[in-house]
RODO-2510 file (C-alpha; in nm, 4 decimals, decimal comma):
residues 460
     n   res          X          Y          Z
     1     x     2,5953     0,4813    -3,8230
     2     x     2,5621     0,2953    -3,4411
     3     x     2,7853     0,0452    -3,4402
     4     x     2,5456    -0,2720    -3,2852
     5     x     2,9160    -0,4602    -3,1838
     6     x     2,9437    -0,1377    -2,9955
     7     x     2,6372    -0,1118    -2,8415
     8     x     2,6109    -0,5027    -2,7047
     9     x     2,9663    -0,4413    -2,5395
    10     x     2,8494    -0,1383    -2,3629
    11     x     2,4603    -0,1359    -2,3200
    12     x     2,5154     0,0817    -2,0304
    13     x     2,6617     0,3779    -2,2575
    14     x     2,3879     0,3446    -2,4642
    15     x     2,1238     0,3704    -2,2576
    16     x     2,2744     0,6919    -2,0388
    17     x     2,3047     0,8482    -2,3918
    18     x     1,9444     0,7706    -2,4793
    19     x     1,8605     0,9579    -2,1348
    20     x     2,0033     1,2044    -2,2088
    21     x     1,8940     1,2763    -2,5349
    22     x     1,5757     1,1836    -2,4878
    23     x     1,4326     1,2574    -2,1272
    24     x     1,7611     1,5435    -2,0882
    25     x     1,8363     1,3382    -1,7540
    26     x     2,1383     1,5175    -1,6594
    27     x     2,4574     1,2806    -1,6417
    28     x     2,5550     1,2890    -1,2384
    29     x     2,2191     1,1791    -1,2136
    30     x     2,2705     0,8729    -1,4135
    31     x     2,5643     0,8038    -1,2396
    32     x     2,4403     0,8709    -0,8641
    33     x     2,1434     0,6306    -0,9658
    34     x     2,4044     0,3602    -1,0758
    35     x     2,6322     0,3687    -0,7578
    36     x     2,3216     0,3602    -0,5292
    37     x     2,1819     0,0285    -0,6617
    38     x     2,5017    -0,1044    -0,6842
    39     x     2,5012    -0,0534    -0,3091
    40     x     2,1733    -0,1810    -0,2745
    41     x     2,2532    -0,5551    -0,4313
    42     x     2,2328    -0,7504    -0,1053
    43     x     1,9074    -0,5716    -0,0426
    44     x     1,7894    -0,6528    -0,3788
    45     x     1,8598    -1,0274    -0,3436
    46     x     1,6775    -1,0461    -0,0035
    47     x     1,3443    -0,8858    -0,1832
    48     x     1,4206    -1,1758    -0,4270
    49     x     1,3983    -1,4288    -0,1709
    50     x     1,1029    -1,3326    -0,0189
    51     x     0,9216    -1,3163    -0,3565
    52     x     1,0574    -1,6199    -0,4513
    53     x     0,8951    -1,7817    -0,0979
    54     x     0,5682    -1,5593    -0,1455
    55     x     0,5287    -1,7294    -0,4902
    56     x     0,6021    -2,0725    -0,4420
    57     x     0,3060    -2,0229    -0,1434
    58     x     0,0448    -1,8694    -0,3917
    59     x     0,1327    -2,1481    -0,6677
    60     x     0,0679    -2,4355    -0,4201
    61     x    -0,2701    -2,2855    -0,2628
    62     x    -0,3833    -2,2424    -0,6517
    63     x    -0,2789    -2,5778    -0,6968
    64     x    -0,4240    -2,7237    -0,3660
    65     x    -0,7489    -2,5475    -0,4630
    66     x    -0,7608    -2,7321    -0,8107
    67     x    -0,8183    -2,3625    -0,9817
    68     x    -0,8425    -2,4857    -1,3759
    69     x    -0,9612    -2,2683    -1,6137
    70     x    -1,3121    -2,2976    -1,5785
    71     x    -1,2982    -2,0679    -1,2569
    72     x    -1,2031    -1,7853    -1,4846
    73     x    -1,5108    -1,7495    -1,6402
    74     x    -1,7815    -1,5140    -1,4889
    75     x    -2,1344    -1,5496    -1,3825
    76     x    -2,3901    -1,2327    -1,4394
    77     x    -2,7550    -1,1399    -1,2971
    78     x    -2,7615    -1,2532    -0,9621
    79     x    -2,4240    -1,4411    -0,9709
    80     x    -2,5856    -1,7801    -0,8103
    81     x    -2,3196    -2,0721    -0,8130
    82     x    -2,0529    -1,8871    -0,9025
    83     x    -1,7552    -2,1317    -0,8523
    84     x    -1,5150    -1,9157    -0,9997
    85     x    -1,6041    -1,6216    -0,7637
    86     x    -1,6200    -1,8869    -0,4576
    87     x    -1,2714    -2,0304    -0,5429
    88     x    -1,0877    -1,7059    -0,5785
    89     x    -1,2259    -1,6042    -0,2345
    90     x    -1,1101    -1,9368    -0,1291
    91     x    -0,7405    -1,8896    -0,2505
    92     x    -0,7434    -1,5587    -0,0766
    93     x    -0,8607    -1,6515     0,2045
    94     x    -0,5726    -1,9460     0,2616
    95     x    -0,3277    -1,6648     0,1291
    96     x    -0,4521    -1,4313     0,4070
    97     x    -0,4707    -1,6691     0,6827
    98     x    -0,8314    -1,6629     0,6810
    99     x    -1,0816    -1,8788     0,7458
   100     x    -1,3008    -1,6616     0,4576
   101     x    -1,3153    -1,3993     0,2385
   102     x    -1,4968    -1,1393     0,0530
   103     x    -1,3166    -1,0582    -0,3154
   104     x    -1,5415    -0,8357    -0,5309
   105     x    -1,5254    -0,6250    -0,7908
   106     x    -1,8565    -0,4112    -0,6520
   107     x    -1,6293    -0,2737    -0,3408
   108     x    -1,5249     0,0258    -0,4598
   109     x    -1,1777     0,0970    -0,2852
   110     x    -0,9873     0,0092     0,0184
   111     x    -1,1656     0,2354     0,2095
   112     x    -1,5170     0,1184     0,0982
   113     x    -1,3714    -0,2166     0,1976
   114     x    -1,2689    -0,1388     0,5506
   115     x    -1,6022     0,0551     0,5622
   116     x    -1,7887    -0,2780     0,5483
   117     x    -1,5718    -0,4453     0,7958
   118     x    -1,6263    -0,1728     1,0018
   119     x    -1,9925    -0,1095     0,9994
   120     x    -2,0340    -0,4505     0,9553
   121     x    -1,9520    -0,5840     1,3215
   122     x    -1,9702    -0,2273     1,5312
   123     x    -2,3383    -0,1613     1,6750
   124     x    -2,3873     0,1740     1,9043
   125     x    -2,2933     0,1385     2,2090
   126     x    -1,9595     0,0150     2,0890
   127     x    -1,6271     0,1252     2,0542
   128     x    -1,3786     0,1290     1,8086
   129     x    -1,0190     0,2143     1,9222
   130     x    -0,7288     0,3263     1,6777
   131     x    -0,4122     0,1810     1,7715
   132     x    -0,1576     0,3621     1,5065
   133     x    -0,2690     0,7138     1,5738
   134     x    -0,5044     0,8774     1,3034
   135     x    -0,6122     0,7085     1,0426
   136     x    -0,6053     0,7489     0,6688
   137     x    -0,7858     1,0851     0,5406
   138     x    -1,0472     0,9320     0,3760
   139     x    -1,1269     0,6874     0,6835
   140     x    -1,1924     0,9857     0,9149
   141     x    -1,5091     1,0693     0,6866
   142     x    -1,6152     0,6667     0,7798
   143     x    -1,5401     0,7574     1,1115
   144     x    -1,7163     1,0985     1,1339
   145     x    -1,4936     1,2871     1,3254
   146     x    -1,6045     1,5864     1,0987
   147     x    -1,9273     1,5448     1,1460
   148     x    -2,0759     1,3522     0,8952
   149     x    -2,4080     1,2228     0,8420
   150     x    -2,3983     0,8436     0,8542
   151     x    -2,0906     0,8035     0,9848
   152     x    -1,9899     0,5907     1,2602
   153     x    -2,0155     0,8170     1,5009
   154     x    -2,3534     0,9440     1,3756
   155     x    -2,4464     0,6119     1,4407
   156     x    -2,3506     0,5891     1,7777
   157     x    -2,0774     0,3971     1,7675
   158     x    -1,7806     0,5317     2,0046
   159     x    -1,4319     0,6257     1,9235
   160     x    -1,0716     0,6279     2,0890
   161     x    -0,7357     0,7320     1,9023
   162     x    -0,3924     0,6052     2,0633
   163     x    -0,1294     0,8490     1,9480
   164     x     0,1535     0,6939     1,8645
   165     x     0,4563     0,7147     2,0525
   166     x     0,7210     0,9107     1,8685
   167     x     1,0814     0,9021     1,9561
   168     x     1,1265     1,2851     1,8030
   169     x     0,9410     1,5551     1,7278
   170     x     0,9610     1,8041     1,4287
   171     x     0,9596     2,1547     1,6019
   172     x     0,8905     2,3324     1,2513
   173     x     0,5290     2,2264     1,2436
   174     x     0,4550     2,1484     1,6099
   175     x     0,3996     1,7628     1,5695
   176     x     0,4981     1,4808     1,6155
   177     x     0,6137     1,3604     1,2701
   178     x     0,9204     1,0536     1,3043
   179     x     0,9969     0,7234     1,4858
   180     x     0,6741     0,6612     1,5760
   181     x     0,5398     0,2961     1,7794
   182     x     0,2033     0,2143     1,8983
   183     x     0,2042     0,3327     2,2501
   184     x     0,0826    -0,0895     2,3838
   185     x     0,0605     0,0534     2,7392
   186     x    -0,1807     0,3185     2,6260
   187     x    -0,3431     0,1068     2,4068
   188     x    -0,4274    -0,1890     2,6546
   189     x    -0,5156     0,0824     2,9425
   190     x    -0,8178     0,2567     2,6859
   191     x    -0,9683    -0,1450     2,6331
   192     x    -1,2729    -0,1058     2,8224
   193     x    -1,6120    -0,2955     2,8250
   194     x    -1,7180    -0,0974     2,5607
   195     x    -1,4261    -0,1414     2,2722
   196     x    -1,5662    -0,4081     2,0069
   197     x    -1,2971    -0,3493     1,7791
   198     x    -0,9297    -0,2384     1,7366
   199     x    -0,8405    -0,0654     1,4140
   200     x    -0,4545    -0,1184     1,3179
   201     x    -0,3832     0,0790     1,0060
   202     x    -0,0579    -0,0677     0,8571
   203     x     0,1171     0,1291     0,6067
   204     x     0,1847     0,5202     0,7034
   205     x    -0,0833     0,6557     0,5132
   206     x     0,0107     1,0733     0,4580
   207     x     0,1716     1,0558     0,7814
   208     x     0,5764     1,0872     0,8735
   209     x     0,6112     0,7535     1,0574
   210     x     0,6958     0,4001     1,0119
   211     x     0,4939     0,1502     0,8920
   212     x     0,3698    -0,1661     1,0836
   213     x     0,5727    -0,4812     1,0137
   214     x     0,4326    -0,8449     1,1074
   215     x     0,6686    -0,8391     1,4186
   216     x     0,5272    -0,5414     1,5942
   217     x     0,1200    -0,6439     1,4832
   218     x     0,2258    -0,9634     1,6534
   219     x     0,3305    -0,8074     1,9648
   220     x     0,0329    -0,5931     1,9539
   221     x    -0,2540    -0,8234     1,8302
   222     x    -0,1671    -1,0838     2,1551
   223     x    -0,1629    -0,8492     2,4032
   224     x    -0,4981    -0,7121     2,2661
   225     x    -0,6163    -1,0498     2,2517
   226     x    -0,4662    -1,1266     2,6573
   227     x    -0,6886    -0,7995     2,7747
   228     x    -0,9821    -0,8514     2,5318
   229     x    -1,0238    -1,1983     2,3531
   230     x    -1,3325    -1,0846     2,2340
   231     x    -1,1763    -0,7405     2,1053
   232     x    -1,1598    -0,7363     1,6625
   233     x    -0,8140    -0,7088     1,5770
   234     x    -0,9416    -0,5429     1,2216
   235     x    -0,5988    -0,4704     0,9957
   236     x    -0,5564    -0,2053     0,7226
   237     x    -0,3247    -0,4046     0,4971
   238     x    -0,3168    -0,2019     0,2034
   239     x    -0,0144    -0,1468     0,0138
   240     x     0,1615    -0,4281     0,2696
   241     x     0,0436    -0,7933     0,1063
   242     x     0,3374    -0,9796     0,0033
   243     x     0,5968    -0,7513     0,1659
   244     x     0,6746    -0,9859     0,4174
   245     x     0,6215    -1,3796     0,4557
   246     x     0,3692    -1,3732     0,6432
   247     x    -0,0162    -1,1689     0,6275
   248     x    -0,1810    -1,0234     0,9371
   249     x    -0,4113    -1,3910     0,9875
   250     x    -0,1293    -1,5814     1,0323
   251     x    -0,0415    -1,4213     1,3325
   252     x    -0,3862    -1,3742     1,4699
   253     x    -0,5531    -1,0769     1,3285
   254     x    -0,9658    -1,1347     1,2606
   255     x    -1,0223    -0,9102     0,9616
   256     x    -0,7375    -0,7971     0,7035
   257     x    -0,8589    -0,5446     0,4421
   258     x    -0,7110    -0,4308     0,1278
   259     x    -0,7923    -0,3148    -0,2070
   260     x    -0,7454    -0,4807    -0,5475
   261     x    -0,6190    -0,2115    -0,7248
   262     x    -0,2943    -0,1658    -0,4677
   263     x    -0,0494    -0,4890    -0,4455
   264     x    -0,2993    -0,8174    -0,4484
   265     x    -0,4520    -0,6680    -0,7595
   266     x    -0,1223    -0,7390    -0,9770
   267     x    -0,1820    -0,4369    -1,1647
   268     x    -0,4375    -0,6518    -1,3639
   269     x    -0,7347    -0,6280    -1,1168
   270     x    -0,9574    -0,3966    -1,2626
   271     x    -1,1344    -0,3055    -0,9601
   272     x    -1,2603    -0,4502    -0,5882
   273     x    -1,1727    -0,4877    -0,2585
   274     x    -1,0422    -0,7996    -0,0269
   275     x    -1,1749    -0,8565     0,3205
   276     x    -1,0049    -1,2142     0,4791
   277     x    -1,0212    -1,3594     0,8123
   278     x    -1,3003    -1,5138     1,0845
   279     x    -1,6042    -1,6422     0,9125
   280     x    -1,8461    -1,4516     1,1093
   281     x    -1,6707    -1,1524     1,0513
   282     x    -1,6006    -1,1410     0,6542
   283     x    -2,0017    -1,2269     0,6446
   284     x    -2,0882    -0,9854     0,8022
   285     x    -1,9416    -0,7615     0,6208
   286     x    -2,0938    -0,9130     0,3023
   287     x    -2,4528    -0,8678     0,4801
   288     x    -2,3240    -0,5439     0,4169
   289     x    -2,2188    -0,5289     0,1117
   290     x    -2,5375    -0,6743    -0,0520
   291     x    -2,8339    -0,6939     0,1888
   292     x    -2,9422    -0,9580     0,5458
   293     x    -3,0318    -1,2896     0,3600
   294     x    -2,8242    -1,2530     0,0576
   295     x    -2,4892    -1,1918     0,1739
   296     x    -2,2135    -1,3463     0,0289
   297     x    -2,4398    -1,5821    -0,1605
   298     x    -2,4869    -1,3018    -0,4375
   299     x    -2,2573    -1,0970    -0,6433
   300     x    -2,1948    -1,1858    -1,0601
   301     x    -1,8395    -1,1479    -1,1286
   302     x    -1,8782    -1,0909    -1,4785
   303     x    -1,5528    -1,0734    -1,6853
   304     x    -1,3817    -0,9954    -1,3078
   305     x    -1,2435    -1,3989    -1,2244
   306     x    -0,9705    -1,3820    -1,4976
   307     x    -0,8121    -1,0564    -1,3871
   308     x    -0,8444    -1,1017    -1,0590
   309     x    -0,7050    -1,4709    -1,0572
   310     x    -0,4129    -1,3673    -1,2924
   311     x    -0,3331    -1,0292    -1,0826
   312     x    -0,3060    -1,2366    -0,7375
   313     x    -0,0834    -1,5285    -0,9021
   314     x     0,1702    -1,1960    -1,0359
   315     x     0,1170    -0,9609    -0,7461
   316     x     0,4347    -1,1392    -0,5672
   317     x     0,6310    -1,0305    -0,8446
   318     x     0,4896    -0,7379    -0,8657
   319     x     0,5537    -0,6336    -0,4963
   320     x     0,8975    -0,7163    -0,5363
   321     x     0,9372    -0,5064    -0,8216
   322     x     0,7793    -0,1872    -0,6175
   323     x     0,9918    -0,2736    -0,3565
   324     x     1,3533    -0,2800    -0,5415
   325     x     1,2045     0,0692    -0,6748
   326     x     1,0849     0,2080    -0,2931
   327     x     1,4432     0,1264    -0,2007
   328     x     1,6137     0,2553    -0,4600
   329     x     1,4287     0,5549    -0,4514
   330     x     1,4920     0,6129    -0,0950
   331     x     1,8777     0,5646    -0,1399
   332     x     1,8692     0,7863    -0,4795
   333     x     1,7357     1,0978    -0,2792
   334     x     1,9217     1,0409     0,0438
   335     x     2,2477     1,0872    -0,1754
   336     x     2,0640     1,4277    -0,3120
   337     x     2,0441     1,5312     0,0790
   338     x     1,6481     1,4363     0,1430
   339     x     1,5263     1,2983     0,4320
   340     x     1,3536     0,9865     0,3468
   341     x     1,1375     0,7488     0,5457
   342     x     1,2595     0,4398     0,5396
   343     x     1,5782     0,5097     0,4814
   344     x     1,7590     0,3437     0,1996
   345     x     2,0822     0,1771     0,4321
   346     x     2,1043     0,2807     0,8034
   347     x     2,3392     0,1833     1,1268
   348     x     2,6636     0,2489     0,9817
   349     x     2,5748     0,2421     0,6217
   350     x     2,4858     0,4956     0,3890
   351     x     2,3487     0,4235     0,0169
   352     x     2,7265     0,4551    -0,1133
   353     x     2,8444     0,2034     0,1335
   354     x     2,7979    -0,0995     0,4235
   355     x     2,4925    -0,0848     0,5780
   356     x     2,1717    -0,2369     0,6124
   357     x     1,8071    -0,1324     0,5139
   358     x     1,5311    -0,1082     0,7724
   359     x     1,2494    -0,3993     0,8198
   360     x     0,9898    -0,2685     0,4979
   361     x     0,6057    -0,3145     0,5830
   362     x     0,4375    -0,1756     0,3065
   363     x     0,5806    -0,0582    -0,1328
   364     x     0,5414     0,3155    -0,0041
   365     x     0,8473     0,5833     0,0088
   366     x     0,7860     0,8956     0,1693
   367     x     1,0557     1,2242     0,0681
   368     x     0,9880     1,4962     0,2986
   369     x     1,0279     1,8106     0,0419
   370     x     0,9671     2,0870     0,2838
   371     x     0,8539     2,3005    -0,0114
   372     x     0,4932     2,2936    -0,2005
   373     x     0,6291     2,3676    -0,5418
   374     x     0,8589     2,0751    -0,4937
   375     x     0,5972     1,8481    -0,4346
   376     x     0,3961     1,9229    -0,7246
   377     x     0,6919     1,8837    -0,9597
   378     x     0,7873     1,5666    -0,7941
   379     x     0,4332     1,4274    -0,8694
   380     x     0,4658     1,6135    -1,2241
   381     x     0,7787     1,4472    -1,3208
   382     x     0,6560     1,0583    -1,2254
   383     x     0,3713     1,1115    -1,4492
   384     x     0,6404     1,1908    -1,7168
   385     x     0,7294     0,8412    -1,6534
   386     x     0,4089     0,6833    -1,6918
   387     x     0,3043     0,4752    -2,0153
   388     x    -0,0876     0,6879    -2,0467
   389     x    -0,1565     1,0530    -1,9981
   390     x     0,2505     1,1181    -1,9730
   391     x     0,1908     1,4651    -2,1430
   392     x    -0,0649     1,5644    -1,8439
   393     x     0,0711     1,8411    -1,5633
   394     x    -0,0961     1,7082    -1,2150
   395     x    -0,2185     1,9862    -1,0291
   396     x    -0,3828     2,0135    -0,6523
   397     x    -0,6774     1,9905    -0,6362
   398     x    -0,9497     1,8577    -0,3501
   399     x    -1,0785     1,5134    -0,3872
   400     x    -1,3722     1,3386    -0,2008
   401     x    -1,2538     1,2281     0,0773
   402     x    -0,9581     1,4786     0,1610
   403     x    -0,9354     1,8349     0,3601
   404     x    -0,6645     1,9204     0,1525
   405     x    -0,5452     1,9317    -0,1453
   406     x    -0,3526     1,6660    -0,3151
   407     x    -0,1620     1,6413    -0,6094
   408     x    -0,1666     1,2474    -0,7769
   409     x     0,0127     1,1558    -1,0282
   410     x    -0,0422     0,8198    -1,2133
   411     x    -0,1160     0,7656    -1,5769
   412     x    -0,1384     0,3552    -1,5063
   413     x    -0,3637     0,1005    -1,6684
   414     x    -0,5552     0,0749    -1,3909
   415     x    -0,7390     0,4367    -1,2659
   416     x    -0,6029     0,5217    -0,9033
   417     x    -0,3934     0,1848    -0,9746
   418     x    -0,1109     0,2084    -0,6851
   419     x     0,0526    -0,1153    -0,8148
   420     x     0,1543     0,0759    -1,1156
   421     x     0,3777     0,3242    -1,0528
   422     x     0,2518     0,6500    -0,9104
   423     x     0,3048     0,9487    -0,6768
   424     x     0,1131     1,1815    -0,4211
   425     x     0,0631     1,3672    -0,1365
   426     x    -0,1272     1,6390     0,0546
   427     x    -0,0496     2,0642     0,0003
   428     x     0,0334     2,0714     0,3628
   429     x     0,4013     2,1214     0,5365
   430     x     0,6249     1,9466     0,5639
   431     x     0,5191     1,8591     0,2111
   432     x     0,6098     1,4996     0,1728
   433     x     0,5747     1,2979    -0,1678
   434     x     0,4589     0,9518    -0,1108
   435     x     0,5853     0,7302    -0,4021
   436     x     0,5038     0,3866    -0,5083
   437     x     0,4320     0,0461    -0,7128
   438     x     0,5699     0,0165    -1,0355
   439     x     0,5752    -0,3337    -1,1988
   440     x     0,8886    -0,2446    -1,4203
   441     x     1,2045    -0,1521    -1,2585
   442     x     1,2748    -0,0164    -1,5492
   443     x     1,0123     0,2284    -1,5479
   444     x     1,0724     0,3268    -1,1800
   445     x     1,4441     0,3701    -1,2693
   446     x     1,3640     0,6859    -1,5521
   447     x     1,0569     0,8220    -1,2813
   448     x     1,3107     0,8356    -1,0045
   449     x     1,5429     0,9923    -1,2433
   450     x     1,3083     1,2369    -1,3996
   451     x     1,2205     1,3355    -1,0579
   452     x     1,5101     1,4086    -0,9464
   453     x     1,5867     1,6016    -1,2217
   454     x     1,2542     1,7864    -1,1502
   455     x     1,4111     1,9035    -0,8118
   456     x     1,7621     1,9529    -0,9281
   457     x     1,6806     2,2022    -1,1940
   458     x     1,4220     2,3338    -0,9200
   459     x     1,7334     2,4913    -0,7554
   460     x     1,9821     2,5982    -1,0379
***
C-alpha cells in the first residue's frame, strides 16, 4: 500500500519510479536530467523575466485597445464590419511594432504568409536579396530557384543570396555548417538600383547556424536602410515572437511575418498567418490575399476571434515554456556528448557547472545526430511524448514543399502545431533533429527523456 505521507515528503522518488515503470526511462537518465536543470536555474529565471515583461506589454495593449468580449465573436459571408477581426489586427499590430496588420485564419502557413508579403510589393524588374543565406525549403519553391511555374522568378522578379559568413566549416560534408553572421559588407555591396526588398529569415530553419537576435537585425536593418531607405526590410519571424523584448518593428523592420500555429498562436490558434508593419505594405499584401478593391476590407472570421485573441494573450507564457524546454534540452544532450546549437551554458561553463547560455532568437534546438536512424528515432520517441497519435511510428517521407525527406513528429492539438511540442528534420547528413514548443515543461521533460533513451539504447 503507497504510503501518501511518503510520497508528499519525496515527490521526486515518486515520480523517477513512475518513469521508470511506466515509460522504462532508464535511471542515469533521470538523474543527468535533474543535475542539468539544476544548473540551468539562473537561466530559467531570466526566461521568467522576460515573459513576465512580454506579458505585462500584451495585457496593457489589450487593455489600451478596450478588447471586451464582444470582439470574440465572428462575422461570416463576406466578413463586412468585422470589429472583432479589425481589433485583433490592431493588438497585433501595436505588439509587432506595426503600423498594421493582416491576422487571418485563410493564410494557410508561414510560408503562404511571407508569400503574400512577398509577391505583394515585388514587380519584375525587381530584386529581392537574401541576407541570411538560403532560405527555408519550402520558400525556395516561392522563390523558384527550381524552376517553378509561378514563382517569383517566373515572374520576373530577380534574386541575390548573401551566404553567410561562417566562422568554421564542417569538412565531413563540404559546407559551411556553424557560427554563421550575415556577411553586412557583402550584403550592402549587392544593394543595387534594382533590389526592392531584403529578405531576413530569422530562426535557422534546417540549417546548422545561429539564429538572428534583435541586436544583430538592428545592426543590419540600419545599414540597409543608410544604403537603401527605400529597400523592404521584410523579416521571417517565425518561431522568434516573444523570445526577446522587443519584435523586428520596433527596431525598424517594414514587414514581420509569422504563422499562427508557431509561438503567437498560443497553441490555441487554430490556423492563419500574421503579417505586421508599414501600412502600405501589410495592404498590399491583403490585395493579395483577397483580390484589388477588396483587400483587407473582406475576410469573415467565423469562430477564429476567440482562439486567436486567447492564443496571443498566452503565447508569452507559452514561449517561455518552449524556451526552459529548448534549453534544457540542449544542456540534457550536451552531457550525453552531442553537439548542440545553441549550446546549453558556454564560456567557461558547461551544463554541470558556471556558465552562461548564449543570446536565444527563436524556441528551436538543433542536435546534430550524424546518423539517419538516429534521427528518425529521435523524432519517434517525442511523439511518444505527445498527448494524440502517441502510439504512431513517424517515418520519412517527402512533403510538398521539401527535396528531401523529412521525418515530423507531433501528435499536438493543433495539426503541424510547432507551439506544441514537436520534432523534425530532413534525411540528409549531418542529420540534425530540430526540436521545439511545448506548452508544459512537464511534457518536454518525459520527450527529452524518452529521447534520449531512444539514442542510448540505440548504442547498447
Amino acid at each position: 500500500m503507497t504510503n501518501s505521507n511518503s510520497f508528499n515528503s519525496d515527490p521526486n522518488s515518486r515520480l523517477r519510479h513512475f518513469l521508470q515503470q511506466t515509460y522504462q526511462v532508464p535511471e542515469h537518465l533521470i538523474l543527468e536530467l535533474e543535475k542539468a536543470e539544476v544548473a540551468l536555474q539562473a537561466e530559467f529565471a531570466s526566461i521568467e523575466s522576460r515573459v513576465y515583461y512580454n506579458q505585462a506589454r500584451l495585457l496593457h495593449i489589450f487593455q489600451k485597445n478596450g478588447i471586451t468580449d464582444f470582439h470574440l465573436n465572428g462575422s461570416t459571408g463576406y466578413g463586412y464590419g468585422d470589429v472583432g477581426r479589425d481589433a485583433l489586427e490592431a493588438i497585433f499590430a501595436e505588439y509587432f511594432g506595426g503600423e498594421a496588420a493582416l491576422v487571418r485564419s485563410q493564410i494557410l502557413s508561414g510560408t503562404h504568409a511571407l508569400a503574400l508579403g512577398l509577391y505583394g510589393n515585388l514587380r519584375p524588374g525587381q530584386e529581392l536579396i537574401s541576407a541570411a543565406g538560403k532560405p527555408y525549403d519550402t520558400l525556395l519553391k516561392v522563390i523558384g530557384l527550381g524552376g517553378e511555374a509561378d514563382s517569383l522568378l517566373d515572374l520576373g522578379v530577380t534574386y541575390q543570396e548573401i551566404p553567410l559568413k561562417s566562422e568554421r566549416a564542417d569538412q565531413a560534408d563540404g559546407q559551411e555548417v556553424a557560427g554563421s553572421v550575415i556577411d553586412l559588407p557583402r550584403l550592402l555591396k549587392a544593394i543595387n538600383e534594382k533590389t526592392k526588398m531584403v529578405l531576413l529569415q530569422r530562426s535557422k530553419g534546417y540549417q546548422w547556424r545561429p539564429s538572428i537576435t534583435i541586436a544583430e537585425l538592428k545592426e543590419v536593418i540600419a545599414a540597409v536602410k543608410a544604403k537603401g531607405p527605400d529597400v523592404i526590410c521584410l523579416v521571417d519571424n517565425c518561431y522568434c515572437e516573444m523570445v526577446e523584448t522587443e519584435e523586428p518593428g520596433h527596431i525598424g523592420a517594414d514587414l514581420v511575418i509569422g504563422s499562427l500555429i508557431k509561438n503567437p498562436g498560443g497553441t490555441l490558434a487554430p490556423a492563419g498567418g500574421y503579417l505586421a508593419g508599414k501600412k502600405a505594405y501589410v495592404e498590399a499584401a491583403g490585395r493579395r490575399l483577397s483580390a484589388p478593391g477588396l483587400g483587407k476590407d473582406l475576410g469573415a472570421s467565423l469562430g477564429f476571434n476567440r482562439l486567436a485573441f486567447q492564443g496571443f494573450f498566452q503565447a508569452p507564457h507559452t514561449v517561455g515554456q518552449s524556451l526552459k524546454g529548448a534549453l534544457l534540452a540542449a544542456a540534457l544532450f550536451q552531457r550525453l556528448g552531442y553537439e548542440v546549437l545553441p549550446a546549453a551554458l558556454e564560456a567557461g561553463g558547461t551544463a554541470s557547472g558556471a556558465g552562461f547560455a548564449p543570446q536565444r532568437a527563436d524556441i528551436v534546438q538543433a542536435v546534430k545526430l550524424e546518423d539517419s536512424q538516429k534521427l528518425v528515432r529521435f523524432c519517434q520517441a517525442i511523439q511518444q511524448a505527445c498527448p494524440l497519435d502517441s502510439t504512431f511510428l513517424p517515418e520519412p517521407d517527402l512533403l510538398p514543399g521539401y527535396d528531401h525527406p523529412v521525418v515530423m513528429a507531433g501528435g499536438g492539438f493543433i495539426q503541424g502545431s510547432s507551439s506544441e511540442l514537436s520534432a523534425d528534420g530532413p534525411l540528409r547528413p549531418p542529420y540534425i533533429a530540430y526540436l521545439q514548443g511545448g506548452f508544459s515543461l512537464a511534457q518536454i521533460r518525459l520527450g527529452l527523456l524518452l529521447a534520449a533513451k531512444a539514442l542510448v539504447m540505440e548504442c547498447i
